[in-house]
N, C-alpha and C positions, 0 to 999 in steps of 0.2 A: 581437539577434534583430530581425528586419526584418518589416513585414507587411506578408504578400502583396501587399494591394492595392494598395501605394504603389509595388509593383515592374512592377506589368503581368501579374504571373504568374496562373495558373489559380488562383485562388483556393481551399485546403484543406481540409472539415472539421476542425474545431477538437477535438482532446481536451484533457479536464480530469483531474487526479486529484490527491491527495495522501497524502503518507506521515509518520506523527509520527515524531519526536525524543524518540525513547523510548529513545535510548545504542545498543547495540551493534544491530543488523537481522540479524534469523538466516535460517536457508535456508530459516524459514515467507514472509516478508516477498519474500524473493526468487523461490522458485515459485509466490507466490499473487500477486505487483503487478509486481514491478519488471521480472522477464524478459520476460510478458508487453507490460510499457510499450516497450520493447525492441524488441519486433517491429512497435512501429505508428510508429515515427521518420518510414521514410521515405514512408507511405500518410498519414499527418494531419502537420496542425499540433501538436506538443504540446506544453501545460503541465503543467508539473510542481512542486507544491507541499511546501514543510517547514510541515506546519501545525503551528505550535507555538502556537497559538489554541486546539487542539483538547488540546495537549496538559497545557493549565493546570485543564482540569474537572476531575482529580486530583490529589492529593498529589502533591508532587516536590520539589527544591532548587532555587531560582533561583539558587544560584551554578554548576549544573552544565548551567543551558540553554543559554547560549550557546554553549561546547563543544557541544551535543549536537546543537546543530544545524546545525555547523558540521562535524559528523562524518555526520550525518544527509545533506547535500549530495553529500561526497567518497565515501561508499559507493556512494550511487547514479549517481556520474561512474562510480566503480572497477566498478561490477557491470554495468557499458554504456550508459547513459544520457548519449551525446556531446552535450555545451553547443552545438556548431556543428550539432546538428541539430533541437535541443529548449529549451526556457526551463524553468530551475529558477531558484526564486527562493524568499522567505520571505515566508510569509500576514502575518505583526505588520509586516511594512516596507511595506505596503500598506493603510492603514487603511480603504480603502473596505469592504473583508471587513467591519468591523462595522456599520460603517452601512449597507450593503445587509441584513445580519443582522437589525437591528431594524429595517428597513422589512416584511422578509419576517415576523416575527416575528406582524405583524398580518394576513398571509394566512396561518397556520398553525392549525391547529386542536389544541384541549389534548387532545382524547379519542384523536386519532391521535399526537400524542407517546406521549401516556401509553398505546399500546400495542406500543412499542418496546420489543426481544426486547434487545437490547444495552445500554437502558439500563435493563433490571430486572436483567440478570448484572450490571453494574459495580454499582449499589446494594448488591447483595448483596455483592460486594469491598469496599464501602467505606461500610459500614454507621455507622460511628462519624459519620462528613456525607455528605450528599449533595447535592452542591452544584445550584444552577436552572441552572447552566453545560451541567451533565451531562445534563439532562432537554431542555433546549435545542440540544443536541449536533447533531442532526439540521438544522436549522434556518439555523447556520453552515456544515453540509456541502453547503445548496441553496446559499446565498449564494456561498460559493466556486465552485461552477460556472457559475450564472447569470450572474454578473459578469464572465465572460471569454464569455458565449455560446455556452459549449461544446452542444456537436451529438452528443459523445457520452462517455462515461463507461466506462474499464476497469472491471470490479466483480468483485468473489470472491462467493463465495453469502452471507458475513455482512455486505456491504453489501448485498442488493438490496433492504432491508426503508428502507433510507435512501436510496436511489437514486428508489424509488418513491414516497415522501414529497417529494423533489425538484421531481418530476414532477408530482405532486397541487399544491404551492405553485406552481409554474409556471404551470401553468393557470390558476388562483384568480386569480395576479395580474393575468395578460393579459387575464384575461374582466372584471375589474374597471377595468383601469386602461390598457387597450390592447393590443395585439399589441405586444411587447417582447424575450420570453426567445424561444429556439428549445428547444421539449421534447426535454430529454435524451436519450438510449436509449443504453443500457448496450452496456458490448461484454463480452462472458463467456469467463474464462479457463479451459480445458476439464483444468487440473491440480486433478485430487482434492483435497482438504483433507486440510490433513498437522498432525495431532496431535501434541504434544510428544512427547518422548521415553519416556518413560511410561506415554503413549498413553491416556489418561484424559482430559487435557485441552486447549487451544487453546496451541499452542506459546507458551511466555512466557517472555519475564525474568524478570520476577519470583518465577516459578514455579521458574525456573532447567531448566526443562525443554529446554533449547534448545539447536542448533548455532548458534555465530555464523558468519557471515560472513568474522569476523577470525581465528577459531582455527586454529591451524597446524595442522600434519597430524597430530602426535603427540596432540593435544588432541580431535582428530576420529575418532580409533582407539579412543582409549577412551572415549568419548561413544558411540560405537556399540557397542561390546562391551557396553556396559550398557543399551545400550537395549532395551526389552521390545520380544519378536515375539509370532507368532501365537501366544496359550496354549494353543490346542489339541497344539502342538511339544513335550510334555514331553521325547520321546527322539527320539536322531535318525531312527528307520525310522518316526517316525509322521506323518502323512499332514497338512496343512495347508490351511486356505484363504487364499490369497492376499488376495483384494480384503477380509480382515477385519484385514491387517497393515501394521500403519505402518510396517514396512521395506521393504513390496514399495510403499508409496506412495512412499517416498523412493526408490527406484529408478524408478519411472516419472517423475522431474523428473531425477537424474540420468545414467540410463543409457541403451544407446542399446535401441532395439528390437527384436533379437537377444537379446539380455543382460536385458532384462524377459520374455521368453517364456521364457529360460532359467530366471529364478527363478522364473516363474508354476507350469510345468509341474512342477521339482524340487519346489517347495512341494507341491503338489495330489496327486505322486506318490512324495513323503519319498524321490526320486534326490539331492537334495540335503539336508545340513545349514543350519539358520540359522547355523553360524558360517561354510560358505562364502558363505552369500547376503550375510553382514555383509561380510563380506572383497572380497566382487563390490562391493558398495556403498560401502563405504570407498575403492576404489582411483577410480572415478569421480568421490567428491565431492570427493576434495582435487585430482584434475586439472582440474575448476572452482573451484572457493573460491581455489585457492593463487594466480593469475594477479591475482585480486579483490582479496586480501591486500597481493601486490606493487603493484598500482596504486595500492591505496590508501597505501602507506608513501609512493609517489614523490606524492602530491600531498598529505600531511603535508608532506613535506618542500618545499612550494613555495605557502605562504599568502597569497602577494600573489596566484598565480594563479586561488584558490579566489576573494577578496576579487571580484575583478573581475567572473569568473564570477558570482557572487551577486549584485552591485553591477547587470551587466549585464541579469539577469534580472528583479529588482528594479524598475528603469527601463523597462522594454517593459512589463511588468503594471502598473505604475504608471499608465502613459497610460493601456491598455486600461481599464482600470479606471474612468479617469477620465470616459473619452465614455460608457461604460454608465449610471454614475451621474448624469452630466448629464441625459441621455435619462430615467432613472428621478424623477429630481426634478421633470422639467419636465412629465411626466404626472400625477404626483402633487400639482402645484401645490404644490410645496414651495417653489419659487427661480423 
């Protein structure tokens, strides 16, 4: 990855974002960030992050990270996220992430942590500890953007509560210690919020409520036959609301335009069944996922390529990294 300025070229707004190594990334991951990240390749500059810094404030196996974020990389090459037009790289191979973390930590204020909506639900998951990582979560998520100068931020609506605390520490710093960061502003991805399978909660692993990404087709057939629709559908002549059904939101990420008014109106006016509307949506998800699937086997099977890729990404954040924190220290009278 090469930057701009040492080219001559028009220099690009800078996107930031990152995504955990949380093992498999389901089609929640994929219609809420990564397609999204997808469409802004060729208009910004982007970074693209494996925060596995973020991914340590829970329970996990450290013999299952390195895999995971090594899988976490190749999903996001396989589900379009081109190396030759983007820098993905890993937040721990960059240690300046924490050392901006705790410089920000002293522009942060505790009454605006401690009224983060995400980290009273994960408490509430992980009640047995809670770790100062978890409460401080926000904190590392300005640090990873400020540190590259990003200008602007993809966000789903459960980050803008983190986005905006970014924003607030941005300020603080520069009104304190000089004009430094460029304040963020979010770019906003206009795909509904899609509910696990279940439709009760936020699509999870752990929940098991989820489509992967990697699930073949036969795997994605019956994940949908089981997936709960609108309850108001007991029989099929009865009458439904669409915008209350997480199958007709999984249709508007995977179907085309046509074929969502198809389902809207069938729901609204019980001309359709939910097992044709599953069957409309099944045949569209696996003619995206399966292509994702296949890329992603060919670059298993090719890990010197991954290597370098990350290695490459790795090294251009590195520097960036580096002239930020210089500039941050020599404000602060630190060096």
């Amino acid at each position: 990855m090469t930057d701009s300025a040492d080219t001559g070229e028009k220099k690009k707004e800078r996107v930031f974002s990152g995504i955990q190594p949380t093992g498999t990334l389901h089609i929640g991951n994929y219609l809420g960030a990564i397609q999204n990240w997808v469409t802004l390749l060729d208009e910004y500059e982007c970074i693209f992050c494996i925060v596995d810094y973020h991914a340590i404030t829970v329970p996990y196996e450290p013999d299952e990270m390195q895999e995971r974020v090594r899988q976490a990389v190749m999903l996001n090459m396989a589900a379009g996220l081109d190396p030759e037009r983007c820098t993905l790289f890993v937040q721990s191979h960059v240690p300046q992430h924490t050392e901006l973390c705790w410089i920000l930590t002293t522009c942060a204020a505790w009454g605006h942590l401690n009224r983060m909506t995400q980290f009273k639900e994960k408490s509430e998951q992980h009640k047995e500890f809670v770790s100062a990582g978890l409460f401080a979560y926000p904190v590392l998520m300005a640090a990873d953007i400020l540190l590259y100068k990003a200008s602007q931020v993809p966000v789903g609506e459960d980050q803008t509560q983190h986005l905006e605390f970014s924003r607030e520490v941005c300020r603080r710093f520069n009104a304190r210690f000089g004009d430094t960061f460029p304040e963020p502003e979010p770019i906003y991805s206009d795909v509904p919020r899609l509910m696990g399978l279940e439709s009760k909660n936020k699509m999870s692993k752990s929940l098991n409520n989820y489509i992967s990404l990697l699930d073949d087709p036969d795997t994605i057939k019956e994940k949908l036959k089981r997936a709960a629709h609108d309850p108001a559908r007991v029989r099929r002549d009865d009458p439904g609301t669409p915008e209350i059904c997480n199958i007709f939101t999984m249709h508007q990420g995977f179907s085309s335009p046509e074929e969502i008014e198809w389902a809207a109106e069938g729901c609204r006016t019980a001309g359709i069944g939910c097992i044709d509307c599953k069957k409309c949506l099944t045949k569209n998800m696996i003619a995206t996922l399966e292509p994702i699937r296949q890329r992603y086997q060919e670059l298993e099977a090719n890990p010197d390529k991954v290597n370098d890729i990350i290695r490459q990404g790795d090294k251009f954040c590195s520097e960036q990294a580096e002239k930020t924190m210089a500039e941050v220290r020599r404000r602060m009278g630190l060096r």
